[in-house]
DOTOR-412680 format. One record per atom (N, C-alpha, C): residue number from 1; chain; z, y, x. Coordinates in steps of 0.02 Angstrom, whole numbers, plus 50000, padded with zeros to 5 digits. Atoms other than C-alpha are relative to their C-alpha. Example, Ala and Ser with C-alpha at 12.3 -4.5 7.8 and 13.67 -1.06 7.14 Angstrom:
<pts>
<pt 1; 'A'; <50000; 49941; 50045>>
<pt 1; 'A'; <50390; 49775; 50615>>
<pt 1; 'A'; <50000; 50060; 50045>>
<pt 2; 'A'; <49997; 49941; 49958>>
<pt 2; 'A'; <50357; 49947; 50684>>
<pt 2; 'A'; <50037; 50055; 49961>>
</pts>
This chain:
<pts>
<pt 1; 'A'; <49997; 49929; 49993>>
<pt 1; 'A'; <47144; 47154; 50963>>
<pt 1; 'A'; <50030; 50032; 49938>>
<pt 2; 'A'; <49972; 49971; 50061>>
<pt 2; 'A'; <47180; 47190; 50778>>
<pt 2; 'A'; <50058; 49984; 50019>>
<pt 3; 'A'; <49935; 50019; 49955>>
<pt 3; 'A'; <47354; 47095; 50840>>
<pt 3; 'A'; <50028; 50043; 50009>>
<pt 4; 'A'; <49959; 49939; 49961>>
<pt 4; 'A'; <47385; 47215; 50959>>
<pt 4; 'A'; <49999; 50077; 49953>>
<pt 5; 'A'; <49990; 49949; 50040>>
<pt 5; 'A'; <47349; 47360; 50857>>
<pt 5; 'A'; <50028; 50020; 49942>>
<pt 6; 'A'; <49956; 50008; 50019>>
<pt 6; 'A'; <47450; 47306; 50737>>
<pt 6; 'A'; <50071; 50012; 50020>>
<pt 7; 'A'; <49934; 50004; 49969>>
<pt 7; 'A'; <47589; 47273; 50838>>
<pt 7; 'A'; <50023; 50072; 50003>>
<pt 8; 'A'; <50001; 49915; 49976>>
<pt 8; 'A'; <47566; 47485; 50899>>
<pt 8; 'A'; <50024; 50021; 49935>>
<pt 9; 'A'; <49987; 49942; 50072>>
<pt 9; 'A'; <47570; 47539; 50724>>
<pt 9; 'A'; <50062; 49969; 49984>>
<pt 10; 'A'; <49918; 50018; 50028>>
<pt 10; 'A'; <47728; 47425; 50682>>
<pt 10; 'A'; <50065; 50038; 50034>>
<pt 11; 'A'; <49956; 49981; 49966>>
<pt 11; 'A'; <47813; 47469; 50824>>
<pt 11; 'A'; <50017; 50081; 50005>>
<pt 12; 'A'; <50008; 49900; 50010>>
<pt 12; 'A'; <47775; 47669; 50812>>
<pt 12; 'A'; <50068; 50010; 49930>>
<pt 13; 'A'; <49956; 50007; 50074>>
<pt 13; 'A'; <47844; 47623; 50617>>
<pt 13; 'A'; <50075; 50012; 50005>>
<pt 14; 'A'; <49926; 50029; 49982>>
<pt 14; 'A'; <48010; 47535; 50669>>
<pt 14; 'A'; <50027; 50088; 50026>>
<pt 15; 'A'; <49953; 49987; 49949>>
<pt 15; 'A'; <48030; 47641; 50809>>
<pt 15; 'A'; <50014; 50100; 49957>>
<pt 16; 'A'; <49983; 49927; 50052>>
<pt 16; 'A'; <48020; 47825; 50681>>
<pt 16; 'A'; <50046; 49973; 49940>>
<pt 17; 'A'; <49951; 50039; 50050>>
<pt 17; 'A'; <48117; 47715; 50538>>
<pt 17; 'A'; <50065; 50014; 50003>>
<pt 18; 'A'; <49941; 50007; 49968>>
<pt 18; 'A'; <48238; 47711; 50672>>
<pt 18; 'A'; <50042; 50040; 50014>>
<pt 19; 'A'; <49955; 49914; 49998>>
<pt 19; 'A'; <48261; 47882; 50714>>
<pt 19; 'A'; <50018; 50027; 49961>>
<pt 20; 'A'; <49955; 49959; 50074>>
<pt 20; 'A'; <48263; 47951; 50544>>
<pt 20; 'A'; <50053; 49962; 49990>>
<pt 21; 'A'; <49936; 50005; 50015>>
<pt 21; 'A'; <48409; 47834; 50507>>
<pt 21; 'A'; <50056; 50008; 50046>>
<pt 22; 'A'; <49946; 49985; 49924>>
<pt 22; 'A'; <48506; 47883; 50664>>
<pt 22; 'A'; <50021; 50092; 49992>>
<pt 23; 'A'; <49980; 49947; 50049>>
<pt 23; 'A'; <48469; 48041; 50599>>
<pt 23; 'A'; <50034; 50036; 49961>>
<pt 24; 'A'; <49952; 49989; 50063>>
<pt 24; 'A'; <48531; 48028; 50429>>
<pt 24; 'A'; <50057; 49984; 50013>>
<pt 25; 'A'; <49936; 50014; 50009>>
<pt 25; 'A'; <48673; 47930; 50494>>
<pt 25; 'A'; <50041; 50064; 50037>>
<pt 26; 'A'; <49972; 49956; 49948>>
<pt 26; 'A'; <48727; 48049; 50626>>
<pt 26; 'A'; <50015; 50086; 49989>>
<pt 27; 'A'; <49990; 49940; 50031>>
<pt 27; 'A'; <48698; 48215; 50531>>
<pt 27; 'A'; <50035; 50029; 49962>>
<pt 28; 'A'; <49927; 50012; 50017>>
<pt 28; 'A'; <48847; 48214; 50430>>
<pt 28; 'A'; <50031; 50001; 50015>>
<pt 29; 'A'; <49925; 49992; 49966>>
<pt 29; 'A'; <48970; 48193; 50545>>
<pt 29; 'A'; <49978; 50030; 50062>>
<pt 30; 'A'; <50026; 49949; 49977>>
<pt 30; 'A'; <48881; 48323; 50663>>
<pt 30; 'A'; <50015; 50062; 49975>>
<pt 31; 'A'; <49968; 49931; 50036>>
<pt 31; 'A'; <48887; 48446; 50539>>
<pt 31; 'A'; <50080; 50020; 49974>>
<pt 32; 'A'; <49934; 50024; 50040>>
<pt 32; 'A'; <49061; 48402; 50487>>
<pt 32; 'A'; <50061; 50022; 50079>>
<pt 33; 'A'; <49960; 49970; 49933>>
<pt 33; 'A'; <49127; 48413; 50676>>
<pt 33; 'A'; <49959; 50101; 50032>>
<pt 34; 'A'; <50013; 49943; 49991>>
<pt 34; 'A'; <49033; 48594; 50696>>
<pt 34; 'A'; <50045; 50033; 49953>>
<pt 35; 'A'; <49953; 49937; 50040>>
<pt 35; 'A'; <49112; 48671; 50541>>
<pt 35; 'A'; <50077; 49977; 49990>>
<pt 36; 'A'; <49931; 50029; 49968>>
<pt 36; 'A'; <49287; 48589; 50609>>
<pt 36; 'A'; <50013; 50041; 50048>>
<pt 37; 'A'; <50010; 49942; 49951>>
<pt 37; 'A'; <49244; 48689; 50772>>
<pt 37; 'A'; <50022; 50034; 49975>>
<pt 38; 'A'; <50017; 49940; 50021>>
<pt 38; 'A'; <49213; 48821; 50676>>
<pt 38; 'A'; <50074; 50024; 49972>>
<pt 39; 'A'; <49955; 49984; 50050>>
<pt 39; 'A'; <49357; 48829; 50571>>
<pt 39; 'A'; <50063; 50001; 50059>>
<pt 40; 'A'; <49944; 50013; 49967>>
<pt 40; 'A'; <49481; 48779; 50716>>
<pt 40; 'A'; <49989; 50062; 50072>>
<pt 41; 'A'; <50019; 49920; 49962>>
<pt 41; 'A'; <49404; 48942; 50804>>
<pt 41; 'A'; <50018; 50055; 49971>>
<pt 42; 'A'; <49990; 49929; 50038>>
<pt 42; 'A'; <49414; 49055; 50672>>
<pt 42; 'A'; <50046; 50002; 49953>>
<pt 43; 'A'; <49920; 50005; 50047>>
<pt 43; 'A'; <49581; 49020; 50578>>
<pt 43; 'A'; <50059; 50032; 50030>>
<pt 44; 'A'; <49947; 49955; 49970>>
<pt 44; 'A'; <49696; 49079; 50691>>
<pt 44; 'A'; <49999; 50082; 49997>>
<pt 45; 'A'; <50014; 49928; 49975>>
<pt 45; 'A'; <49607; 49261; 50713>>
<pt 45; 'A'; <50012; 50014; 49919>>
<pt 46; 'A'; <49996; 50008; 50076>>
<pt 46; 'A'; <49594; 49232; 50504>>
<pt 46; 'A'; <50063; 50025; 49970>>
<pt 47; 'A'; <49937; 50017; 50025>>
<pt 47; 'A'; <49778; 49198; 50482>>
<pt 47; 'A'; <50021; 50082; 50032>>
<pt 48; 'A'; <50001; 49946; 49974>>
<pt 48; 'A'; <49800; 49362; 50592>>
<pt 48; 'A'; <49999; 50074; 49953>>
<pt 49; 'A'; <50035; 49974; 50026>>
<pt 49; 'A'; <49694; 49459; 50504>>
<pt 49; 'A'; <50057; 50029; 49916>>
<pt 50; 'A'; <49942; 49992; 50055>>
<pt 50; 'A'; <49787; 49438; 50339>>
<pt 50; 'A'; <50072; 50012; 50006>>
<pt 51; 'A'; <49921; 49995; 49987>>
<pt 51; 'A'; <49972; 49429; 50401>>
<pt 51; 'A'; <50001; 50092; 49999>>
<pt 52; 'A'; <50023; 49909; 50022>>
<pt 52; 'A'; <49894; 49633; 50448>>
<pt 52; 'A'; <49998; 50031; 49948>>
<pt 53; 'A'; <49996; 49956; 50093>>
<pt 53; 'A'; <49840; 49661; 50263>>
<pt 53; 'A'; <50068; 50001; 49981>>
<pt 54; 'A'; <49963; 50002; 50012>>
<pt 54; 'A'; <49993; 49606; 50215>>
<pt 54; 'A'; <50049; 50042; 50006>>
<pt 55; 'A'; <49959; 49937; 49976>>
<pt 55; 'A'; <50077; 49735; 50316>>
<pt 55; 'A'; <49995; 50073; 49953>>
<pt 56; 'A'; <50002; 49918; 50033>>
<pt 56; 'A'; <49991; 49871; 50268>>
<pt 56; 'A'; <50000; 50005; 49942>>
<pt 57; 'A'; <49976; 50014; 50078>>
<pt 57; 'A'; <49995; 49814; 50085>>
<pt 57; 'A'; <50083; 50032; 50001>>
<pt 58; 'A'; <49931; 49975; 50017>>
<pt 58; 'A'; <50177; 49847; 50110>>
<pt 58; 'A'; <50018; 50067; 50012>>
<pt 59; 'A'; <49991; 49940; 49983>>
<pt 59; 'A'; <50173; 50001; 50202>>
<pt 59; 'A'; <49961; 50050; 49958>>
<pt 60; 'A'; <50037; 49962; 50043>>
<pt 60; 'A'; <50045; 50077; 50097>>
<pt 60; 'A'; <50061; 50006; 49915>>
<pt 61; 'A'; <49956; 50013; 50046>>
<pt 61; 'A'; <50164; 50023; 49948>>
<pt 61; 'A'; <50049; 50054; 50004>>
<pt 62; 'A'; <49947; 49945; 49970>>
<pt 62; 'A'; <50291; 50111; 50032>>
<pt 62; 'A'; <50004; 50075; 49975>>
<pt 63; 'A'; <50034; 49939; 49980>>
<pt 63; 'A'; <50186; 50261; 50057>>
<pt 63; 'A'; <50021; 50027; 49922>>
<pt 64; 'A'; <50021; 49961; 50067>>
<pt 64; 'A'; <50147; 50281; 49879>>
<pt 64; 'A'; <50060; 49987; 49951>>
<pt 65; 'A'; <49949; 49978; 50010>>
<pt 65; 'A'; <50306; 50264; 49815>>
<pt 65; 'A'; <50029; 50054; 50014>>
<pt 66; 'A'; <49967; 49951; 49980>>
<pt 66; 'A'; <50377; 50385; 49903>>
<pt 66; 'A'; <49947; 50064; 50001>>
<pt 67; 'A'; <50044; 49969; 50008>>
<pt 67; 'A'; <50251; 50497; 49876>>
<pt 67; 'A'; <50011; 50036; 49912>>
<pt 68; 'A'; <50001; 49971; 50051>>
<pt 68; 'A'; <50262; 50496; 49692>>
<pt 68; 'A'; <50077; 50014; 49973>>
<pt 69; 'A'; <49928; 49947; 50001>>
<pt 69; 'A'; <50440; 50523; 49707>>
<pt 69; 'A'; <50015; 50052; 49998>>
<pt 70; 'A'; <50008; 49915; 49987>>
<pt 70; 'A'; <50420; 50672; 49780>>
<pt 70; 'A'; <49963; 50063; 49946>>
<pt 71; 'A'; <50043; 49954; 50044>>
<pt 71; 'A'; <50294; 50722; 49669>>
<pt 71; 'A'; <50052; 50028; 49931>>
<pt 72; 'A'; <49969; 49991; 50037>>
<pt 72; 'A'; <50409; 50694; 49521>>
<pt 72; 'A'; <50053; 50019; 50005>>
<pt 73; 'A'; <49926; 49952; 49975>>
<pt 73; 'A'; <50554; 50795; 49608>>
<pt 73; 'A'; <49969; 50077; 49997>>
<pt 74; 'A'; <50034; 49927; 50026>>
<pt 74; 'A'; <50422; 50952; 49616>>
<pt 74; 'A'; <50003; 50005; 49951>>
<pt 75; 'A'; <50024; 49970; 50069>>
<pt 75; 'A'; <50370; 50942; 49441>>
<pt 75; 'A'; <50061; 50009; 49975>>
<pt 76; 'A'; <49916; 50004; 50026>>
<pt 76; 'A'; <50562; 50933; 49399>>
<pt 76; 'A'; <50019; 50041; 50006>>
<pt 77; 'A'; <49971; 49942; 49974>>
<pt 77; 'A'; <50594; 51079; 49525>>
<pt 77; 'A'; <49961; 50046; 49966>>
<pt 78; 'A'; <50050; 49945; 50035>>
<pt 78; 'A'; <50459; 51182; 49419>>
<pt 78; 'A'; <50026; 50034; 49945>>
<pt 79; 'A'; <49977; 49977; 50078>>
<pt 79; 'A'; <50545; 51193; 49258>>
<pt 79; 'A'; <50096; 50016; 50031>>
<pt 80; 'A'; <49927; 49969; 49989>>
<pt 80; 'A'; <50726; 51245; 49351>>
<pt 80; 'A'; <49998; 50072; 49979>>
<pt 81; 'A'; <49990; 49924; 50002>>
<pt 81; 'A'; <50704; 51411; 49343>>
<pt 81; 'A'; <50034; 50011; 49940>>
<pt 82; 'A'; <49940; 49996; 50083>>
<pt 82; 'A'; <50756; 51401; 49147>>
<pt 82; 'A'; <50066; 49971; 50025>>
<pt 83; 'A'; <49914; 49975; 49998>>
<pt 83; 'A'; <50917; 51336; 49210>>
<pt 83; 'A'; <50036; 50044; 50020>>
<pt 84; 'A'; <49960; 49956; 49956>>
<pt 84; 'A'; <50947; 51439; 49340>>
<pt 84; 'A'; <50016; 50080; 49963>>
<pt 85; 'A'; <49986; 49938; 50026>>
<pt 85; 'A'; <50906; 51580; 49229>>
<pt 85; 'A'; <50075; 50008; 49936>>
<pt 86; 'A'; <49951; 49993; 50033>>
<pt 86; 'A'; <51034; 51527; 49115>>
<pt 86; 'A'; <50080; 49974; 50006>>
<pt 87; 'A'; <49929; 49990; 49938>>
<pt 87; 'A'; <51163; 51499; 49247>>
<pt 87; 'A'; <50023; 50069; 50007>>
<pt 88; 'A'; <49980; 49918; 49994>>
<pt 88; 'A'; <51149; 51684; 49289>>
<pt 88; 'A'; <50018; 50027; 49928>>
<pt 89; 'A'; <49988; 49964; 50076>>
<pt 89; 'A'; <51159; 51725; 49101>>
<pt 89; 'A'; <50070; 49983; 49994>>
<pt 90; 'A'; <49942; 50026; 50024>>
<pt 90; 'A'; <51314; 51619; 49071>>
<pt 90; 'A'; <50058; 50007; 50069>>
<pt 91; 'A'; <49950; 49978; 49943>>
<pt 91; 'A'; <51391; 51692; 49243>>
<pt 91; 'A'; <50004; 50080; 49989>>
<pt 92; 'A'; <49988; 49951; 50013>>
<pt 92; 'A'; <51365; 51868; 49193>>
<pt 92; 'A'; <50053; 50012; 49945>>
<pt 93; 'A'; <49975; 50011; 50059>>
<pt 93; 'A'; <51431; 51832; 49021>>
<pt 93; 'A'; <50102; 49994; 50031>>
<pt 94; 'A'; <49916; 49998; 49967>>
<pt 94; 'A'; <51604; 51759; 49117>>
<pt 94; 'A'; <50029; 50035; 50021>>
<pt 95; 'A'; <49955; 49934; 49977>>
<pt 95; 'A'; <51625; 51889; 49218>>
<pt 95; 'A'; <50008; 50078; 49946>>
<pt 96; 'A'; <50007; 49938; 50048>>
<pt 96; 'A'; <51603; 52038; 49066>>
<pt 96; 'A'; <50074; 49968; 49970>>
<pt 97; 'A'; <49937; 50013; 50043>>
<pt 97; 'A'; <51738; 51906; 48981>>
<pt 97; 'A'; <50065; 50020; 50042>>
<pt 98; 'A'; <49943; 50017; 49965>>
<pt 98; 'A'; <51847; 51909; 49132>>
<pt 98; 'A'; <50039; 50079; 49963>>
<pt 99; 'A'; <49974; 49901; 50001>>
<pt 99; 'A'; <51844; 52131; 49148>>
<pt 99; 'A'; <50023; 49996; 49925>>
<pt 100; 'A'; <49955; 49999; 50069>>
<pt 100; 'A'; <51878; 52120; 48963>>
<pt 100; 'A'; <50069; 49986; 49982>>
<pt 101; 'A'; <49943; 50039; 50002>>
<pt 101; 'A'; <52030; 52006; 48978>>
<pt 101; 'A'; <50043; 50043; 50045>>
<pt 102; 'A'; <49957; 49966; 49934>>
<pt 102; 'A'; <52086; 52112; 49148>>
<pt 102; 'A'; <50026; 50072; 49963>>
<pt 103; 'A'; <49985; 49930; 50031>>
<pt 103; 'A'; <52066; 52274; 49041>>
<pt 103; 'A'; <50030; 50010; 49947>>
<pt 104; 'A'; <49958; 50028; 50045>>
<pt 104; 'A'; <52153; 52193; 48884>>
<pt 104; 'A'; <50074; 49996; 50030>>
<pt 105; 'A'; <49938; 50025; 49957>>
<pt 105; 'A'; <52297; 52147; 49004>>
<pt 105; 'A'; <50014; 50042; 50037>>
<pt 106; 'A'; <49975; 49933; 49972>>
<pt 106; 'A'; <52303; 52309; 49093>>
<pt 106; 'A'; <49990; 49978; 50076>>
<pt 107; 'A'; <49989; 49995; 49927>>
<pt 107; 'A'; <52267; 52243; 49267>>
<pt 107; 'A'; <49909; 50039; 50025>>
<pt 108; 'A'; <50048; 49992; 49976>>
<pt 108; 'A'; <52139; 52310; 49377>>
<pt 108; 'A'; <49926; 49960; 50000>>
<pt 109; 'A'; <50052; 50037; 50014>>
<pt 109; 'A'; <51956; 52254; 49360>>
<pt 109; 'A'; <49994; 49966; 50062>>
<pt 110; 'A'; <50009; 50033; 49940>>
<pt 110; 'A'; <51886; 52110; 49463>>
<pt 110; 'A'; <49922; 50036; 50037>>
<pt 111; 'A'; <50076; 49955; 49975>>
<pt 111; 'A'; <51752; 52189; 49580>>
<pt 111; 'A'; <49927; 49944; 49977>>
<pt 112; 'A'; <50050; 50010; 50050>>
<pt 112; 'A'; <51584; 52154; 49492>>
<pt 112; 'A'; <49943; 50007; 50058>>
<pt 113; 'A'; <50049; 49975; 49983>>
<pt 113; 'A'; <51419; 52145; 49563>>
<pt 113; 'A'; <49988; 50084; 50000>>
<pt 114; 'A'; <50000; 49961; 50013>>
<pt 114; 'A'; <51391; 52317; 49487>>
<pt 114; 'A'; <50041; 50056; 50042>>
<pt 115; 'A'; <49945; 49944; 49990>>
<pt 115; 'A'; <51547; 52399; 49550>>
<pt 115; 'A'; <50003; 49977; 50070>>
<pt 116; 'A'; <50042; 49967; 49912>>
<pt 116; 'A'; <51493; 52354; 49727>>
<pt 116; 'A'; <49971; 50030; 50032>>
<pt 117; 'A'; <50066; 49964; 49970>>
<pt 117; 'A'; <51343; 52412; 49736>>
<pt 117; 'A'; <50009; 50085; 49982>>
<pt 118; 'A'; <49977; 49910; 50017>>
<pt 118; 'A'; <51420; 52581; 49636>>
<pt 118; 'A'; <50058; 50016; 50072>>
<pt 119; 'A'; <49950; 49969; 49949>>
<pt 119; 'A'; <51565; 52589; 49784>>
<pt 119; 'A'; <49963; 50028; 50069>>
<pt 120; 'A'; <50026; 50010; 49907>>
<pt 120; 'A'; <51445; 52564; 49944>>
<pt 120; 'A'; <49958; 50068; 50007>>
</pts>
């Protein structure tokens, strides 16, 4: 009887021995073919995903280039006025030289801002 009850407890032994190493062997390349799955699921949508950033990386790029272009064409257009004002200065100036030169030379004056607005 001890025998046999032996035998029970060996065989219980073996037969859990058995499983844990079927277990250990098998759990490894279980987990190994899941995150294979896994990866051969979610790489494509992945690869996707980024090729997108990529985009808009560029377009955003884009964006803000041209953006601060602009910006630095306002701040540029801000400070014209000093030329423009000294466009008009150095166009009044020409024309006072011209009437001078016309009235030096005896011909008739060239009509003037002034001498428009005095005729009308």
């Amino acid at each position: 009887m001890e025998d046999q009850e032996m035998q029970i407890k060996v065989k219980r032994v073996t037969d859990r021995f058995t499983e844990s190493m079927y277990v250990l062997a098998n759990e490894p390349s279980v987990a190994l073919y899941r995150l294979q799955e896994h990866v051969r699921r979610s790489l494509p949508e992945l690869v996707q995903h980024k090729s997108d950033m990529q985009r808009s990386e560029e377009q955003s790029q884009g964006a803000i280039y041209t953006v601060e272009y602009a910006c630095s064409a306002v701040r540029s257009m801000t400070n014209s006025h000093v030329y423009f004002r000294n466009i008009e200065s150095l166009l009044r100036q020409a024309i006072n030289i011209k009437e001078e030169l016309n009235a030096v030379q005896g011909r008739s004056p060239v009509p003037t801002e002034s001498t428009m607005l005095a005729s009308s």
